[in-house]
C-alpha positions in Angstrom: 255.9 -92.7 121.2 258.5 -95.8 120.9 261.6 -96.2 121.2 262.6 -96.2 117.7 260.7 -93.2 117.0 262.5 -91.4 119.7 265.6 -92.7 118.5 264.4 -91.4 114.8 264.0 -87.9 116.3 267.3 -87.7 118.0 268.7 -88.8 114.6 267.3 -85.9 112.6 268.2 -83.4 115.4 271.6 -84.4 115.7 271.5 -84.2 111.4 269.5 -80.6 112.0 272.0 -79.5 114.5 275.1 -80.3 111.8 273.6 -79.1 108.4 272.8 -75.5 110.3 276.2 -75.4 111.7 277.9 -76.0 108.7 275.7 -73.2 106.6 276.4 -71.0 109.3 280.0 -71.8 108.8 280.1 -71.5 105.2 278.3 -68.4 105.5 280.1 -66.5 107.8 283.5 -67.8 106.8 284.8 -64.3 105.8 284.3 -62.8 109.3 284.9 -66.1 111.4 288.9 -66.3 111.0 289.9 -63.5 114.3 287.3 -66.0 116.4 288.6 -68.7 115.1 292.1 -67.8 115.9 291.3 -66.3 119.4 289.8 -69.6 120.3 292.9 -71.4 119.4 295.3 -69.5 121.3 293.2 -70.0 124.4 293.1 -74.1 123.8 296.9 -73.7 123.3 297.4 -71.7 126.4 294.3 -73.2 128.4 296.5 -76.0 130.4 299.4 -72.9 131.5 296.5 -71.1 133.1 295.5 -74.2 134.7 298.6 -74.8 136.5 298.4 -71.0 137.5 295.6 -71.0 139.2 295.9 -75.0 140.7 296.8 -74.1 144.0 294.1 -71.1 144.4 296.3 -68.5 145.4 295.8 -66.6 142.2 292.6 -65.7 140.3 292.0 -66.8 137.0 291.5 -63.5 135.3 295.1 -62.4 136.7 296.6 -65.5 135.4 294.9 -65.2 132.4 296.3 -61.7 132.3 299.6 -62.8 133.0 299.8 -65.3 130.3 298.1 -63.3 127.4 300.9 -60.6 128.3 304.1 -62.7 127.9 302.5 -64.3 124.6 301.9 -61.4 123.1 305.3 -59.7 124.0 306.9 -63.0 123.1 304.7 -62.4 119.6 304.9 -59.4 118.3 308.6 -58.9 118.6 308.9 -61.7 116.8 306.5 -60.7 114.2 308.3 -57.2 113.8 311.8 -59.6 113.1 310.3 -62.2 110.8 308.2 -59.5 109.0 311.5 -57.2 108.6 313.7 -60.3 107.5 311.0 -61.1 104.9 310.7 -57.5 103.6 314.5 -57.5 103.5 315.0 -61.1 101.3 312.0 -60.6 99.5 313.3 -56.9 98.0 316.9 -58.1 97.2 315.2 -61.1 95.4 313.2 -58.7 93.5 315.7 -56.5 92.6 317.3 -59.5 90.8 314.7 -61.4 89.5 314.9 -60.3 85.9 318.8 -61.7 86.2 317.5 -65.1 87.8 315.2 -65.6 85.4 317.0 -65.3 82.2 319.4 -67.4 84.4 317.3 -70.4 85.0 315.6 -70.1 81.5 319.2 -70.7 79.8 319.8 -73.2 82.3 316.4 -75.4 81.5 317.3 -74.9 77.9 320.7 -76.2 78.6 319.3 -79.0 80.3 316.3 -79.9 77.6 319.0 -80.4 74.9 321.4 -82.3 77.5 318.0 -84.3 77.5 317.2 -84.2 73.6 320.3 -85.1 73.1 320.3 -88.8 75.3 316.9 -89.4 74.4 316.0 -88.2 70.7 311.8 -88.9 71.3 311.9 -85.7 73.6 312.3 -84.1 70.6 309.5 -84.7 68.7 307.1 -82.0 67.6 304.8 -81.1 70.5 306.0 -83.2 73.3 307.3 -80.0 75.2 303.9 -78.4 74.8 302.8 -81.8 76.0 304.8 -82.0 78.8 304.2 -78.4 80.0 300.5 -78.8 79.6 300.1 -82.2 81.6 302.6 -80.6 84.2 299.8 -77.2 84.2 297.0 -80.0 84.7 298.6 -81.5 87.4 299.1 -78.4 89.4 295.3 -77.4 89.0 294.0 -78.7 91.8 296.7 -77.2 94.2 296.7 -73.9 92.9 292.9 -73.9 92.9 293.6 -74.9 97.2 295.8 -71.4 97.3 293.5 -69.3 95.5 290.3 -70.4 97.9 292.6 -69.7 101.1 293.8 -66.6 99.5 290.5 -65.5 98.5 288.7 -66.8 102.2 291.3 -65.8 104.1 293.3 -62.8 104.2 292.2 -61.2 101.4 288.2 -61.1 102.8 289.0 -60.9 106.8 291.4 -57.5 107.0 294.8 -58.7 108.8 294.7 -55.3 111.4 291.0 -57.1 112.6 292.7 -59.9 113.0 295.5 -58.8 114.8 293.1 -56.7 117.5 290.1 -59.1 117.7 291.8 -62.7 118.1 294.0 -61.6 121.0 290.2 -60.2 122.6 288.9 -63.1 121.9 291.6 -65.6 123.3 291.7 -63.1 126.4 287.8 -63.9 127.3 288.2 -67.5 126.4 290.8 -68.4 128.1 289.3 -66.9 131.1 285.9 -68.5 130.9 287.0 -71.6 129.4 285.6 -73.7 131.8 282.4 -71.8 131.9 282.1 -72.6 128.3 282.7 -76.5 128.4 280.6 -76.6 131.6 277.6 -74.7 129.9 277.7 -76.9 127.0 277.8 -80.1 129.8 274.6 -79.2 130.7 272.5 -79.2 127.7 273.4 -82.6 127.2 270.9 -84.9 128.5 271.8 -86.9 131.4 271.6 -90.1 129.9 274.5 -89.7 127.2 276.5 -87.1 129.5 279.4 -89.7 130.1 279.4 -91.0 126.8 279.8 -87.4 126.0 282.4 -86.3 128.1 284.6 -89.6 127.4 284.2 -88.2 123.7 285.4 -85.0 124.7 288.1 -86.1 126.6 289.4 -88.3 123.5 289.0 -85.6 121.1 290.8 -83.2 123.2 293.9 -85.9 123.6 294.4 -86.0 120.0 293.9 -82.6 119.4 296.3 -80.9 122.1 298.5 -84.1 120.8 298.8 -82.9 117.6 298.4 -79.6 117.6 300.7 -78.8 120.5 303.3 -81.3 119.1 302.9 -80.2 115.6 303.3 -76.5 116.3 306.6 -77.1 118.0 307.6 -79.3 115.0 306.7 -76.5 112.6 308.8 -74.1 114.5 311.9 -76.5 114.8 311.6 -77.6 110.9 311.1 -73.6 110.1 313.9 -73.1 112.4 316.5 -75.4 110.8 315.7 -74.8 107.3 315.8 -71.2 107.5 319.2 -71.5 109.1 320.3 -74.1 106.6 319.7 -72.4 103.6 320.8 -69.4 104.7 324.3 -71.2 105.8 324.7 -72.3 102.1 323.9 -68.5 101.3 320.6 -68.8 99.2 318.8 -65.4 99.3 315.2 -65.7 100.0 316.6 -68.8 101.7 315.6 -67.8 105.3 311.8 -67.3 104.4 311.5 -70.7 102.0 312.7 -72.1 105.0 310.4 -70.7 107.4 307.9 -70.8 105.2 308.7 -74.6 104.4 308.5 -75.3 108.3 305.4 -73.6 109.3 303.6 -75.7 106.1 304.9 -79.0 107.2 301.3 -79.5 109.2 300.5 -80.9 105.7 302.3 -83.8 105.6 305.4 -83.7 102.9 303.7 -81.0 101.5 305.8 -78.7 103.6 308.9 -80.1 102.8 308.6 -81.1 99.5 307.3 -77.5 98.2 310.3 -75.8 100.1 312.7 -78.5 98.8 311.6 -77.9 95.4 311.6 -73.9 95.4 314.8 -73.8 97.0 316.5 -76.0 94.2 314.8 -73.3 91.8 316.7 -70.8 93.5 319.6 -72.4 93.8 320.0 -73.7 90.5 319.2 -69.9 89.4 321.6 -68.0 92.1 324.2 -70.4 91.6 323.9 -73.0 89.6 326.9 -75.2 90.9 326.9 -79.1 91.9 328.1 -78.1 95.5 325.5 -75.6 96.3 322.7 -77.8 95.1 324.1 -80.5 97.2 324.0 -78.4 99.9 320.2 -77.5 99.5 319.8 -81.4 99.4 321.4 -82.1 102.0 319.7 -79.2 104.6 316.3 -80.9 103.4 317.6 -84.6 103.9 318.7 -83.8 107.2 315.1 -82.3 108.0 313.1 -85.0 107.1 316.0 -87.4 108.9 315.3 -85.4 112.1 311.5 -84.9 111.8 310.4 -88.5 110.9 313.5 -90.1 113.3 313.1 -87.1 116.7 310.8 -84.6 116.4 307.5 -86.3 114.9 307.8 -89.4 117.5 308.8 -87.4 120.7 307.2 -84.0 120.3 303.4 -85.5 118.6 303.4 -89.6 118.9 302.5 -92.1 117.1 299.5 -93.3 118.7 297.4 -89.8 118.6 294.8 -92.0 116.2 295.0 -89.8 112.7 296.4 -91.2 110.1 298.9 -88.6 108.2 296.4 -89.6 104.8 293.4 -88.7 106.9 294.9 -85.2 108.1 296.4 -84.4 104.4 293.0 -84.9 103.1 291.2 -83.0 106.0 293.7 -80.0 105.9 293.3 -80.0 101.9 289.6 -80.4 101.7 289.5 -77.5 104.8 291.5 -74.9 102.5 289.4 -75.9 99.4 286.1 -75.1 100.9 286.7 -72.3 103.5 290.2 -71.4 102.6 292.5 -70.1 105.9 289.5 -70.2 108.1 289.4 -74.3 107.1 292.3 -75.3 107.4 292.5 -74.4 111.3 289.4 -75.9 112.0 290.2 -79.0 109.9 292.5 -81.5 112.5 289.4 -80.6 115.4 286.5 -81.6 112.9 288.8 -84.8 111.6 289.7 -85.7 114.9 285.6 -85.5 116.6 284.8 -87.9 113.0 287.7 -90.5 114.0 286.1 -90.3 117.7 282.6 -90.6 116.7 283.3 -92.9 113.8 285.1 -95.5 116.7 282.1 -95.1 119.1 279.6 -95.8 115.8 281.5 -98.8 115.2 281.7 -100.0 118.7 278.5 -100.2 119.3 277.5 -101.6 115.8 280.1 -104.4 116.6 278.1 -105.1 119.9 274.7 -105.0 117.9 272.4 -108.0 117.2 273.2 -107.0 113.2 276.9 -107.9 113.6 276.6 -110.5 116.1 273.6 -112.6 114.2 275.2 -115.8 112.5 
């Protein structure tokens, strides 16, 4: 056997390896999420453990212990506030909705005949129904995002699963976590094993990067909205905000969805120049602190994924495997960047690009 049939046969493996992966993914995407999950708490809290146990004098199973105790009673106390707050805002907003919406709807008549008035071609016959179905168009492909991560994620993997297998999970892998890597070491052939781990080691750079720095953006942004709005007194204000924080993985989708439903509410709770300044301004300030502070010292510039490349990756996660996707979509973009550079380093060296 040559050497470019060997080379063929590592090819289709590799190919093999990757199309059964991905059915099994796809497949078992409705039972996947606790794992998931677990496994991401334990990368989060792997490098704490670490420093634990550097000196030897404690085991890793009690620091493991140790650590997956303080998260969770850090947690679920947290979960219990949120969760109450949310209930809270969310039945004072219902109790009023009827009011808010006859509100805004005289308002956005108001303001279409403001409109007709200054520009008399709004008024033509049919251009509202126009304008309201191109608006429906655009927002087709977003809504049809929610619904798959509705319909993948909480609604097919039941939440009190999640809540007692992830923490199981991350328990196990954070204690054998280098079992797990060093397994997986092994099977690689001796050969490419350096290649490999240097690929590892990049990939896990950018993800603990990002990840680690993006979570603590989410939570400041979360933080400072929800405290914003609920300065200028919007009800449901503290969980837009929130909510608006812990989505601004997506780049400006975060922001710009809790910007927008916030100046609904606004404009429907109050409905005056000052307050809707006010909402502008918390938002303004947001984005002044995330793009000028938090972004640049908390996640870097130089992790190597472009914001387009993780907004398409997060979006094309949630559309095909919904919740489930979207976690695993920044560690599957960042392993393409890392083997896409190594493809394109060795084609560059290559007698294909070099030949004049």
């Amino acid at each position: 056997m040559n050497k470019q049939e060997v080379n063929n046969q590592r090819v289709m493996l590799i190919l093999a390896v990757l199309l059964i992966s991905g059915g099994l993914l796809y497949v078992l995407r409705s039972v996947l999420l606790p794992f998931v999950v677990g496994i991401a708490v334990a990368y989060f809290l792997d490098p704490l453990v670490n420093r634990m146990t550097c000196g030897g004098k404690i085991s890793r199973t009690t620091a493991t212990s140790l650590v997956m105790l303080a998260f969770l009673l850090i947690l679920l106390p947290l979960l219990v506030l949120l969760g109450g707050m949310a209930i809270s805002e969310v039945s004072d907003f219902a109790a009023h909705l009827p009011e808010y919406v006859g509100t805004f709807g005289d308002k956005m008549k108001n303001m279409l005949g403001s409109l007709q008035e200054h520009f008399p071609a709004l008024a033509a016959k049919g251009k509202e129904n126009m304008l309201a179905g191109n608006w429906g168009e655009s927002l087709k492909p977003v809504a049809a995002v929610v619904q798959k991560i509705i319909s993948n994620g909480f609604a097919l993997v039941n939440l009190v699963s999640l809540l007692l297998i992830a923490p199981v999970v991350a328990f196990y892998m954070l204690r054998d976590w280098h079992g797990f890597t060093g397994k997986i070491l092994d099977l690689v052939p001796q050969k490419h094993k350096q290649n490999v781990v240097d690929g590892m080691q990049a990939v896990d750079r950018i993800i603990s990067g990002y990840l680690r720095g993006q979570a603590l953006v989410c939570v400041a942004l979360g933080s400072f909205y929800s405290l914003g709005l609920w300065l200028v007194g919007l009800k449901l204000g503290v969980l837009v905000g929130f909510i608006a924080g812990l989505i601004s993985f997506i780049p400006y989708v975060g922001s710009i969805s809790g910007f927008l439903i916030a100046l609904v509410l606004v404009v429907t709770q109050y409905g005056t120049l000052p307050k809707i300044l006010a909402v502008v301004a918390v938002f303004l300030v947001g984005q002044f602190l995330e793009g000028n502070f938090l972004t640049p010292k908390l996640v870097g510039e130089n992790i190597g994924l472009h914001p387009v490349w993780v907004m398409f990756a997060l979006l094309a996660g949630g559309a095909l495997l919904g919740l489930l996707g979207m976690i695993i979509a920044v560690p599957v973009a960042a392993i393409i960047g890392v083997l896409l550079r190594f493809l394109i380093e060795h084609y560059k060296k290559s007698a294909i690009y070099l030949q004049k």
